[in-house]
N, C-alpha and C positions, 0 to 999 in steps of 0.2 A: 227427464234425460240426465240431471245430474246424479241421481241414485244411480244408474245404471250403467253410463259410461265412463270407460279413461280414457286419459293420455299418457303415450308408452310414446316416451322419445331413446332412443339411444343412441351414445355417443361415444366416440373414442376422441380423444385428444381435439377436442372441440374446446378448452378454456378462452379462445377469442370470442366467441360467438355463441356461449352455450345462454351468457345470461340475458343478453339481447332479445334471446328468443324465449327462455323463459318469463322475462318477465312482460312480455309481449303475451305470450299462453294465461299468464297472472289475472292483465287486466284487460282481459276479453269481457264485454259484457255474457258472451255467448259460455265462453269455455271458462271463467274466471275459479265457478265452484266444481269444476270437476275434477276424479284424483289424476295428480300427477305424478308420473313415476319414472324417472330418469337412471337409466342403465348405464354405467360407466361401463364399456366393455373393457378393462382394462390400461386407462390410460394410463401416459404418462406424466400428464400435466397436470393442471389442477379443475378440470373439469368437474371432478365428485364435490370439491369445493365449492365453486362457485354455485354448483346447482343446487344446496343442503339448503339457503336460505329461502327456496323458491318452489321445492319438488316438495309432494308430500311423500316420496319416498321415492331414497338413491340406491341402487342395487352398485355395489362394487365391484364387479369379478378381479379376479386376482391377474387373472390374465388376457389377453385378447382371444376370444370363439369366435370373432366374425359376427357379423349386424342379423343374420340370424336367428341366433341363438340368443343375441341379444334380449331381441325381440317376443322371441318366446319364454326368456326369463323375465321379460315385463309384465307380460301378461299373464303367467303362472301367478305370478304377485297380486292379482285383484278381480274377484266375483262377479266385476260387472258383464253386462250381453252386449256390452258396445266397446269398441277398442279405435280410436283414432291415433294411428300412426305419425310421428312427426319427427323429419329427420332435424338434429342439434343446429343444424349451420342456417335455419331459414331467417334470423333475421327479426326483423317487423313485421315479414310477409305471414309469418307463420300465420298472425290474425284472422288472413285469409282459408283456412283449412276448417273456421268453424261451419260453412258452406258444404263442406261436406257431410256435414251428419244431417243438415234436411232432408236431403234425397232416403237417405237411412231411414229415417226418422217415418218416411211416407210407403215406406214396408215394400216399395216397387222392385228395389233389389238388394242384393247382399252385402255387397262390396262395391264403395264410391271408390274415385284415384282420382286425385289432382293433374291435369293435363295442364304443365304451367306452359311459357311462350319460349320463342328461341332461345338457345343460347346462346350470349353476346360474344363471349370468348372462343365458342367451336371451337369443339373437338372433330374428329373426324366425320361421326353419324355411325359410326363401324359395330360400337355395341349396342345402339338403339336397332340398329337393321338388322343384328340377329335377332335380337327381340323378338323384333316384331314379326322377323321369318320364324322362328322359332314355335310362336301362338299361333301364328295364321295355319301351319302346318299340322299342327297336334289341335287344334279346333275351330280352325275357320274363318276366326275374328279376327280383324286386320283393328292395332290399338295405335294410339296417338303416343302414348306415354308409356311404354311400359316398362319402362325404367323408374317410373315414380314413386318413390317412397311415401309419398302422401297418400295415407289412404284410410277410409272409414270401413270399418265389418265387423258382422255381427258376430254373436260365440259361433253360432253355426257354420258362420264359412271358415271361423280360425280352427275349428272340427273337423275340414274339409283336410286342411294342408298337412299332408303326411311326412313330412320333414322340413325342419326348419332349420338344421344342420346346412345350408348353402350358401352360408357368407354372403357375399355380395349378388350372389343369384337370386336371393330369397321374394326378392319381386315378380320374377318370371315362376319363378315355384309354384309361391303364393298365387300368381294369376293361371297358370297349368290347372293346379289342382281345384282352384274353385268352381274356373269354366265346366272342366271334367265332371265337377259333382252335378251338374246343370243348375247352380245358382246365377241370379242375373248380376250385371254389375255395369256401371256407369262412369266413363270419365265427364270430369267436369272440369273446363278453361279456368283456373286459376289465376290471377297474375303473380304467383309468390317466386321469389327467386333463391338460389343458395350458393355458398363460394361454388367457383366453378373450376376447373382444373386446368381446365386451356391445354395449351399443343406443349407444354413445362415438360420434363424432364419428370416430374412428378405425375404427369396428365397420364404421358402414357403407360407411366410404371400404372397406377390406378386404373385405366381402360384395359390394360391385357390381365391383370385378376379378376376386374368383371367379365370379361371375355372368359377366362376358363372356369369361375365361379357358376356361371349361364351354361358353358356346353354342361360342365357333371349335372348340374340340377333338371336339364334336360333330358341328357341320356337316362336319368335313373329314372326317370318317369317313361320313357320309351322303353325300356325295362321291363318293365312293370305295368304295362299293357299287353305284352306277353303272355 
């Protein structure tokens, strides 16, 4: 497993929490030898910093693309057939995400996703519920998480998702187009946590661009069923 998969974390203006998490990714017995590749989507802090002593490789962009684009400049970066997703803010929990490449690991499906526990601070539920209207409707599946950023898959299903251009949508994309290709995929209970945004002034500015980041990535797949 270590020849064959990374860790593609990226980040924007993550310097409080990026090396926590890093070096929690470090000294994983599980994950400790695998490549790490940290995407600065442009911050403005010192995120590319802190993460150079810990990443085996920082992608800087010059500007902010959205967690997208990020994410597909991570993984343009490295040959492996395995890609584990991890967003910058998780913490110690992160430890918990090495869980997800067993299931990988046992060929049963394409794509694992971390199903972590409530939110303590709640938000509303308002961009989780499209979500999850969103999948249920374009394929059936009714998902726990589908907002989660945690996620294990193979080059095959990262083959699947036909744009990666949708910013903070890029979860529902990503799980759109996998379902679509008929690969299988598995949430699995976590217990990892990550800052949370709460009902702040900040909260909701961040829920209404996931909000319109989710309807474009959806409409452009209803699209394109067409």
């Amino acid at each position: 497993m270590k020849e064959t998969t990374a860790i593609i974390v990226p980040a924007y203006n993550e310097a409080a929490w990026i090396t926590e998490t890093l070096r929690t990714l470090r000294h994983s017995k599980v994950l400790a030898g695998l490549q790490l590749v940290v995407v600065d989507d442009g911050s403005r802090d010192d995120t590319s910093l802190l993460a150079a002593p810990w990443a085996d490789t920082v992608l800087r962009l010059p500007q902010n693309q959205g967690k997208g684009i990020a994410l597909w400049r991570g993984i343009e970066l490295s040959d492996c057939e395995r890609f584990l997703l991890v967003d910058a803010d998780l913490g110690t929990t992160a430890a918990y995400t090495a869980l997800l490449l067993n299931e990988l690991e046992s060929g049963t499906c394409e794509m694992t996703v971390a199903c972590p526990p409530p939110a303590e601070q709640g938000g509303f539920g308002l961009v989780k519920r499209l979500a999850q209207r969103s999948i249920r409707q374009m394929t059936g599946i009714t998902l726990q998480a589908p907002l989660s950023g945690q996620r294990a898959l193979t080059r095959r299903a990262v083959k699947a998702v036909r744009d990666w251009n949708c910013g903070f949508g890029i979860e529902v994309a990503m799980t759109l187009d996998i379902l679509r290709a008929g690969f299988p995929m598995r949430e699995i209970p976590l217990p990892i946590r990550h800052r949370e945004h709460g009902r702040s002034l900040g909260g909701f500015w961040h829920r209404g661009r996931q909000c319109v980041a989710i309807q474009k990535a959806v409409a452009g797949r209803r699209e394109a069923r067409r």
